[in-house]
KOLDOSE-456912 format. One record per residue: residue number from 1; residue in three letters; y, z, x of N, C-alpha, C in turn. Coordinates in nm, 2 decimals, padded with zeros to 4 digits. Atoms other than C-alpha are relative to their C-alpha. Layout:
N
[nuke NUM,"ALA",[Y,Z,X],[Y,Z,X],[Y,Z,X]]
...
! end
This chain:
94
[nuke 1,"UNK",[-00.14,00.03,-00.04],[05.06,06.77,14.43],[00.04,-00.13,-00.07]]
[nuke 2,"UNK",[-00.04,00.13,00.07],[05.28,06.51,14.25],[00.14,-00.01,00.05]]
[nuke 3,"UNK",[-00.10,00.01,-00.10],[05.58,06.34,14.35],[00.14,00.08,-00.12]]
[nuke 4,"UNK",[-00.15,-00.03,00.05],[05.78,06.55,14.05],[00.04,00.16,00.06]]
[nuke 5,"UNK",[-00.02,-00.15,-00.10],[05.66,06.91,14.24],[00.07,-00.02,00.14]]
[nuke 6,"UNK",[-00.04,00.01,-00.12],[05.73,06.79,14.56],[00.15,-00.07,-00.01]]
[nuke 7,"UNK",[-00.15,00.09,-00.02],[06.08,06.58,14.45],[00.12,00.13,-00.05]]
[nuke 8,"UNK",[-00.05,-00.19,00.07],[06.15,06.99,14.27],[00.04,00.04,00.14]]
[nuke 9,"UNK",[-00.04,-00.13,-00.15],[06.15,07.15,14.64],[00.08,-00.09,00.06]]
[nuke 10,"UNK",[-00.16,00.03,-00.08],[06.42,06.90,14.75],[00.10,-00.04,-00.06]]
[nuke 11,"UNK",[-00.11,00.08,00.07],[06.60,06.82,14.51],[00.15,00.14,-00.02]]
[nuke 12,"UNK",[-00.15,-00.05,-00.04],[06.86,07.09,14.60],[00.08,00.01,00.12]]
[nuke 13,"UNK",[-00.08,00.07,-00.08],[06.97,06.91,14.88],[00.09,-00.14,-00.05]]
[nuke 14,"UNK",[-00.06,00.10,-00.01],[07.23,06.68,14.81],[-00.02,-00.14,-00.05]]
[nuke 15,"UNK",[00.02,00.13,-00.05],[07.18,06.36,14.93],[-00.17,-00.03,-00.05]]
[nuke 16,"UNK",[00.11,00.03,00.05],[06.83,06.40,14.74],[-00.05,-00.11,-00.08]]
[nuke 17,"UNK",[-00.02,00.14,00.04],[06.71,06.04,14.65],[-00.13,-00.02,-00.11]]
[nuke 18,"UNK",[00.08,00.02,00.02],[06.38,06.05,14.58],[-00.20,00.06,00.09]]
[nuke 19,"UNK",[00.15,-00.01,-00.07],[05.97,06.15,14.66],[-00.09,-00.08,-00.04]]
[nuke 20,"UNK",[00.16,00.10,00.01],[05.65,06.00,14.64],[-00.08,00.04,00.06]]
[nuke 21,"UNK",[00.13,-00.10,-00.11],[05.31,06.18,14.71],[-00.09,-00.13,00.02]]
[nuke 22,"UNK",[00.03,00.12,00.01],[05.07,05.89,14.84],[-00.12,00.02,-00.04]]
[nuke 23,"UNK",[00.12,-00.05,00.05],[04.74,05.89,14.64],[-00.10,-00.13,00.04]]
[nuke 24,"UNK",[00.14,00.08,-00.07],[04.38,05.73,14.74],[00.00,-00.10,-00.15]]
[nuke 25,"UNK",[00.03,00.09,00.13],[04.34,05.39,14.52],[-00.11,-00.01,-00.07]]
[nuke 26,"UNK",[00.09,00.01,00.10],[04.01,05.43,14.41],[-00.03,00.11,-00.05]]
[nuke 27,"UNK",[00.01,-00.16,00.02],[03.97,05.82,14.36],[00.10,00.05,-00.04]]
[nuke 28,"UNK",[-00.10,-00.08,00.06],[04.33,05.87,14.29],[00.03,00.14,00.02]]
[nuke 29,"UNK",[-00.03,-00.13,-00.06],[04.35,06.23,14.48],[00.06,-00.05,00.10]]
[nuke 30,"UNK",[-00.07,00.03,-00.08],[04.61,06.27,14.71],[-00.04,-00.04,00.14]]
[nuke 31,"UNK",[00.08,00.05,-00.15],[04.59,06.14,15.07],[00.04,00.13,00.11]]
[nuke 32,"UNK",[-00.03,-00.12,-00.10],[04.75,06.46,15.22],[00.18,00.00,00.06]]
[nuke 33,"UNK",[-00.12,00.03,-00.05],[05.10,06.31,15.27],[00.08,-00.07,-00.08]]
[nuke 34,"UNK",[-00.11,00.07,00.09],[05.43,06.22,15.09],[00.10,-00.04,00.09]]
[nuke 35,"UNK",[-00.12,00.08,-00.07],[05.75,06.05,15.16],[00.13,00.11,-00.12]]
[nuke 36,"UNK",[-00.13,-00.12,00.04],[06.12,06.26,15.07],[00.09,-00.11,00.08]]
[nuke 37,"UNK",[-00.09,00.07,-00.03],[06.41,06.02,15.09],[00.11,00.13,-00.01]]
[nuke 38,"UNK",[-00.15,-00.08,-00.03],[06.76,06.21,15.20],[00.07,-00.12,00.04]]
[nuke 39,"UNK",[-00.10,00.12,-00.02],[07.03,05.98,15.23],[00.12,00.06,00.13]]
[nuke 40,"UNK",[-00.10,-00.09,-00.05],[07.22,06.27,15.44],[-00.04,00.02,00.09]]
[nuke 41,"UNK",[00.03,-00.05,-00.06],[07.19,06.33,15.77],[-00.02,00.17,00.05]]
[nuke 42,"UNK",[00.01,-00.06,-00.03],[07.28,06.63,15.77],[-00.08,00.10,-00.08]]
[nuke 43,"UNK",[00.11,-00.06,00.12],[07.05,06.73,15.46],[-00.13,-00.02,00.06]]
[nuke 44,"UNK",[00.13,00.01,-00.05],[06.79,06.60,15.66],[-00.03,00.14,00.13]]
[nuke 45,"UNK",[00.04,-00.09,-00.12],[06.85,06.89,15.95],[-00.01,00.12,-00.08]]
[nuke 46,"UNK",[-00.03,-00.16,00.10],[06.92,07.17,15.66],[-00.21,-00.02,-00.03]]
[nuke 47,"UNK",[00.13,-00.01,00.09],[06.56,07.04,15.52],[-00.12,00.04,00.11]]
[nuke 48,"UNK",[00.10,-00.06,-00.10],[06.37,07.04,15.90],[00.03,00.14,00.06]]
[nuke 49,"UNK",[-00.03,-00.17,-00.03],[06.53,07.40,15.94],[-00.12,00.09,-00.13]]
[nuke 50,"UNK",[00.05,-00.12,00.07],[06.44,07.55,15.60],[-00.18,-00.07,-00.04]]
[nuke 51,"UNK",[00.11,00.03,00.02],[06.13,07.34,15.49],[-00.13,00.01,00.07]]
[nuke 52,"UNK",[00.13,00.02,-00.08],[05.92,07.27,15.77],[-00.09,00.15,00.00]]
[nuke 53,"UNK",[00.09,-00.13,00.06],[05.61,07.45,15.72],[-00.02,00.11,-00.05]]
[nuke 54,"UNK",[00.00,-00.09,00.16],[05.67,07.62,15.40],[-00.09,-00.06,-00.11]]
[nuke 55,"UNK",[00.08,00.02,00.11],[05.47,07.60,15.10],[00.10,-00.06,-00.13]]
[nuke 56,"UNK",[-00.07,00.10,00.17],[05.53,07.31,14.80],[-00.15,00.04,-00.07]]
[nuke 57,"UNK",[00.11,-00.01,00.09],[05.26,07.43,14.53],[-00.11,00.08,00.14]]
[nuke 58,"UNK",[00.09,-00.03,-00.11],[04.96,07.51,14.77],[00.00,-00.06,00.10]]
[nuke 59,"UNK",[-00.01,00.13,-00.15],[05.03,07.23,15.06],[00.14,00.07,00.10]]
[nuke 60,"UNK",[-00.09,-00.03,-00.15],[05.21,07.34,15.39],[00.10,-00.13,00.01]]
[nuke 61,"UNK",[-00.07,00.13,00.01],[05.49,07.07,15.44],[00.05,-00.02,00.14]]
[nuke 62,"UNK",[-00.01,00.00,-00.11],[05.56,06.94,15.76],[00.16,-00.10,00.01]]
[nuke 63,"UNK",[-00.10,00.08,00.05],[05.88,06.76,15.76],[00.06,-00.05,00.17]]
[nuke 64,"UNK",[-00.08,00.03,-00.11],[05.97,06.50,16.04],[00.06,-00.11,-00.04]]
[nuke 65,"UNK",[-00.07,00.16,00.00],[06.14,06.16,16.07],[-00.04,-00.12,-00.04]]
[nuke 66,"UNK",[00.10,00.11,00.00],[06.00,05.85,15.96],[00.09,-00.13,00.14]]
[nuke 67,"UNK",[-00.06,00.10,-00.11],[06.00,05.60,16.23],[-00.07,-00.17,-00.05]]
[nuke 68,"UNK",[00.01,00.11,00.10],[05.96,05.33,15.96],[00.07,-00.13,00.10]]
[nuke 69,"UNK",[-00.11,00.15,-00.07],[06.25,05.10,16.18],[-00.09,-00.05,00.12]]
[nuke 70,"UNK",[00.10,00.03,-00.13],[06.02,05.14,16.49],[-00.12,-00.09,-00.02]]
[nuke 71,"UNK",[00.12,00.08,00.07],[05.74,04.98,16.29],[00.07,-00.14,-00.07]]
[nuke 72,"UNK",[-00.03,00.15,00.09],[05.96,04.72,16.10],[-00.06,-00.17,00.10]]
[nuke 73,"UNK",[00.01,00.14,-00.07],[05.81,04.36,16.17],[00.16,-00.10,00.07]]
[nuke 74,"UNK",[-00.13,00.08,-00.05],[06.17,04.23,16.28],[00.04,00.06,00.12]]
[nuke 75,"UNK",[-00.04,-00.08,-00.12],[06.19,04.48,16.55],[-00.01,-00.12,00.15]]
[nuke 76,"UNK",[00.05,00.03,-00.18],[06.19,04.36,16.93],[-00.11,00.04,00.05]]
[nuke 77,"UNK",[00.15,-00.05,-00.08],[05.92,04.56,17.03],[-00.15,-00.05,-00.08]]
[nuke 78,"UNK",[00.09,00.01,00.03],[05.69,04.43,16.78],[00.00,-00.20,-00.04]]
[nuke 79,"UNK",[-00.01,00.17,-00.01],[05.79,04.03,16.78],[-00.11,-00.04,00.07]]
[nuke 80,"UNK",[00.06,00.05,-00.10],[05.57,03.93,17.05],[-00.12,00.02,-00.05]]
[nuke 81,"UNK",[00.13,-00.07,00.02],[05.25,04.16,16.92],[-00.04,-00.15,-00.14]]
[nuke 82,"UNK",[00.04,00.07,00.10],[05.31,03.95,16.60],[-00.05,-00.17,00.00]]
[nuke 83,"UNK",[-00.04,00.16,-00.05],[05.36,03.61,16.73],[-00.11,-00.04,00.08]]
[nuke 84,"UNK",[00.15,00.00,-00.06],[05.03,03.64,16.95],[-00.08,00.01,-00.14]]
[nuke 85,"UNK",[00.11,-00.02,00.13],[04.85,03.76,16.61],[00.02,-00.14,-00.09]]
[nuke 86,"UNK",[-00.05,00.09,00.13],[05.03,03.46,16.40],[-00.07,-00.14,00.08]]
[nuke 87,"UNK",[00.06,00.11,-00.12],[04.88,03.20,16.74],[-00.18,00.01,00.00]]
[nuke 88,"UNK",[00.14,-00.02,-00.01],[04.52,03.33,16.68],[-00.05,-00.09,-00.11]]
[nuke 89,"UNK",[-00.01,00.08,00.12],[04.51,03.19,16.32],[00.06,-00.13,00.00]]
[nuke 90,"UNK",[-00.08,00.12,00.05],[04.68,02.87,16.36],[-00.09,-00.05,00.00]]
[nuke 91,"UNK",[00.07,00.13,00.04],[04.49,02.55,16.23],[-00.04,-00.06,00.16]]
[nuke 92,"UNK",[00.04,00.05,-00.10],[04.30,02.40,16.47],[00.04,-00.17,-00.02]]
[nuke 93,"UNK",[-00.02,00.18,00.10],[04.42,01.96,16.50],[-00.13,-00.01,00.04]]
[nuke 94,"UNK",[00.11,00.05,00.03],[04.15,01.77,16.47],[00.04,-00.18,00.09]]
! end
């Protein structure tokens, strides 16, 4: 899989931005999972209607949401986690 087969099966959506298949750094075979930017919401529900688990080349495609914002370091829910992690590391005075 590469990200120009897999950016082929959506790029007749619209709002189609971009793919990216994510490959292993020292072996360079894929990891089993890509990324499919839509800029469209509503390209995004046409694509988990017709796509989800259909075939791109030989790979099954599973197509959900990324909850990329839920993970962002600026979030509220993850302040605290960080701010304890950034307190473990601090310089010891002397």
């Amino acid at each position: 899989m590469t990200d120009d087969v897999l950016g082929n099966a959506f790029r007749r959506y619209k709002s189609f931005n971009k793919a990216k298949v994510i490959h292993d750094s020292r072996s360079f075979k894929n990891r089993g999972y890509g990324f499919v930017s839509l800029s469209d919401a509503s390209d995004f529900l046409k694509a988990l209607k017709e796509m989800n688990r259909e075939y791109v080349g030989n790979c099954p495609v599973i197509v959900k949401k990324s909850n990329w914002k839920e993970r962002c370091f600026g979030s509220k829910k993850n302040k605290k986690s960080l701010i304890k992690h950034f307190k473990k590391f601090k310089p010891k005075k002397k």
